[in-house]
C-alpha atoms as a printed R data frame, in Angstrom:
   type eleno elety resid chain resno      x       y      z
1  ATOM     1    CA   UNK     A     1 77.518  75.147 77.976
2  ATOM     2    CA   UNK     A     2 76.104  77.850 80.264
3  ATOM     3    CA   UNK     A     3 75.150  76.917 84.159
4  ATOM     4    CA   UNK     A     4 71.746  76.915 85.024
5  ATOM     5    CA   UNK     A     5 71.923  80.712 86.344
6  ATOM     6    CA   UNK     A     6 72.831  81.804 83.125
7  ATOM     7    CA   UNK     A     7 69.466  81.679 81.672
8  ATOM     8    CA   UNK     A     8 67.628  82.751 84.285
9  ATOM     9    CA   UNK     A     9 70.044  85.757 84.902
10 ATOM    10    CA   UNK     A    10 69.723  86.964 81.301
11 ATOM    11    CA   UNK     A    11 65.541  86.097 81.705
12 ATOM    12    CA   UNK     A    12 65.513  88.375 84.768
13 ATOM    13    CA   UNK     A    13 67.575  91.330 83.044
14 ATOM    14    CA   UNK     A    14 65.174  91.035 79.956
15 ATOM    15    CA   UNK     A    15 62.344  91.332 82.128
16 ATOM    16    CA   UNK     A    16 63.760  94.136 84.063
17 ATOM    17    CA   UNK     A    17 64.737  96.123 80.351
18 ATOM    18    CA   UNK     A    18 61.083  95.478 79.228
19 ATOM    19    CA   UNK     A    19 59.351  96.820 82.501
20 ATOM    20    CA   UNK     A    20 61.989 100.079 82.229
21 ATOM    21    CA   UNK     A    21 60.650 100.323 78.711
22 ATOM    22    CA   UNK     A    22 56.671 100.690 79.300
23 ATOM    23    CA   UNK     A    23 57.068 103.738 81.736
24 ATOM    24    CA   UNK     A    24 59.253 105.510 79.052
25 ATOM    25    CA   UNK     A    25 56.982 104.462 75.977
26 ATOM    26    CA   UNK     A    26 54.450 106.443 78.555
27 ATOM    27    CA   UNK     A    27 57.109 109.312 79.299
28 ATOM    28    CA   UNK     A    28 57.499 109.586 75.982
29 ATOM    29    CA   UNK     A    29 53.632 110.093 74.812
30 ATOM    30    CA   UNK     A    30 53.111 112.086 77.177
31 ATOM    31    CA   UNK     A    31 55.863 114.279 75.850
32 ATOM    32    CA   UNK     A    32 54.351 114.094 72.694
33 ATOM    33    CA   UNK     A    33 51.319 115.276 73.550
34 ATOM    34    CA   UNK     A    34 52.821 118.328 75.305
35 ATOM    35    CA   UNK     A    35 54.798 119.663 72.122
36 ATOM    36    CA   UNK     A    36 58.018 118.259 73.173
37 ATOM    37    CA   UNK     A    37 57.914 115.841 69.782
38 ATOM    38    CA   UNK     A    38 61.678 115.626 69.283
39 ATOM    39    CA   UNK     A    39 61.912 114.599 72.332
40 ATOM    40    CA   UNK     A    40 59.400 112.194 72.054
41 ATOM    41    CA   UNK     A    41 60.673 110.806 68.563
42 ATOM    42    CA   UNK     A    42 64.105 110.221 70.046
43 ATOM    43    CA   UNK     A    43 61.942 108.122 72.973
44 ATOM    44    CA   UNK     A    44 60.402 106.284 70.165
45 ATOM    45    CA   UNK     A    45 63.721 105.344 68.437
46 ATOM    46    CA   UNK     A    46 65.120 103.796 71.418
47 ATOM    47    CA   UNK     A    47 61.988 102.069 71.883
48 ATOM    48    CA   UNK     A    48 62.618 100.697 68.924
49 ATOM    49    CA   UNK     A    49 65.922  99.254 69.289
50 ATOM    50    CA   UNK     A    50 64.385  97.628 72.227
51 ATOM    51    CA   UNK     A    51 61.348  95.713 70.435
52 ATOM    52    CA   UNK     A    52 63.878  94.853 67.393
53 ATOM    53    CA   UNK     A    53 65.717  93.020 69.574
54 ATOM    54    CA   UNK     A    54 63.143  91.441 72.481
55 ATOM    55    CA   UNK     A    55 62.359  88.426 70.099
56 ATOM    56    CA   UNK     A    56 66.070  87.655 69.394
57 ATOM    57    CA   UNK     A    57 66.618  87.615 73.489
58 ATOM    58    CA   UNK     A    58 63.282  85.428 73.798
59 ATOM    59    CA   UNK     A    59 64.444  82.876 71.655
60 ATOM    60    CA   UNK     A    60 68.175  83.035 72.683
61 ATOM    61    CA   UNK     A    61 66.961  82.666 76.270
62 ATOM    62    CA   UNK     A    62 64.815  79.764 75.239
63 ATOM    63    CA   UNK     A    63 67.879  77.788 73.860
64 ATOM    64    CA   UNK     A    64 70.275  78.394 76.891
65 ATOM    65    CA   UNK     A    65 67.110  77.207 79.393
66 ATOM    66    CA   UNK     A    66 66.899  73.733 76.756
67 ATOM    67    CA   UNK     A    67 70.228  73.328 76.393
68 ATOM    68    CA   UNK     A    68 70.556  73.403 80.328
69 ATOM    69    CA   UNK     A    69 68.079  71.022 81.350
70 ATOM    70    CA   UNK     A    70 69.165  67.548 82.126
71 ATOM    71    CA   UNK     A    71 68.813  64.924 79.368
72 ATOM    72    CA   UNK     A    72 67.125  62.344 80.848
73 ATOM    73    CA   UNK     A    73 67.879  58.536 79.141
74 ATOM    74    CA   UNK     A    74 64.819  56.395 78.920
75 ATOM    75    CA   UNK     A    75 64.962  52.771 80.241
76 ATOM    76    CA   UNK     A    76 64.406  50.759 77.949
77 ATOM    77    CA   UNK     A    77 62.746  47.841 79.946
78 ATOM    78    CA   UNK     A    78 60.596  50.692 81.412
């Protein structure tokens, strides 16, 4: 099982890819609208590649965090 720095590593480096991503998404429009459209398509396949797999790193991310909190055993004369 993963340490608890594990999951919040791999949250932080998501969030990092996804905030590089928005300012090229923009780059890329704005390439787009220039002529530069090969350019701009190549952009948009990347982009691409990044969205296909944000919801697998989500979810994975998700797991590690529940598998790394503490189970916590309920009394039963509580």
């Amino acid at each position: 099982m993963p340490d608890e720095l594990t999951p919040a590593l791999l949250h932080r480096l998501n969030q990092n890819i996804m905030a590089i991503g928005c300012p090229v998404e923009e780059i890329g429009m704005w390439m787009d609208q220039r002529g530069s459209t090969d350019v701009a398509t190549r952009i948009e396949d990347h982009l691409a590649v990044l969205s296909g797999n944000a919801d697998f790193i989500a979810e994975t991310i998700v797991e590690l965090i529940a598998k790394c909190e503490p189970y916590e055993e309920i009394d039963p004369e509580d």
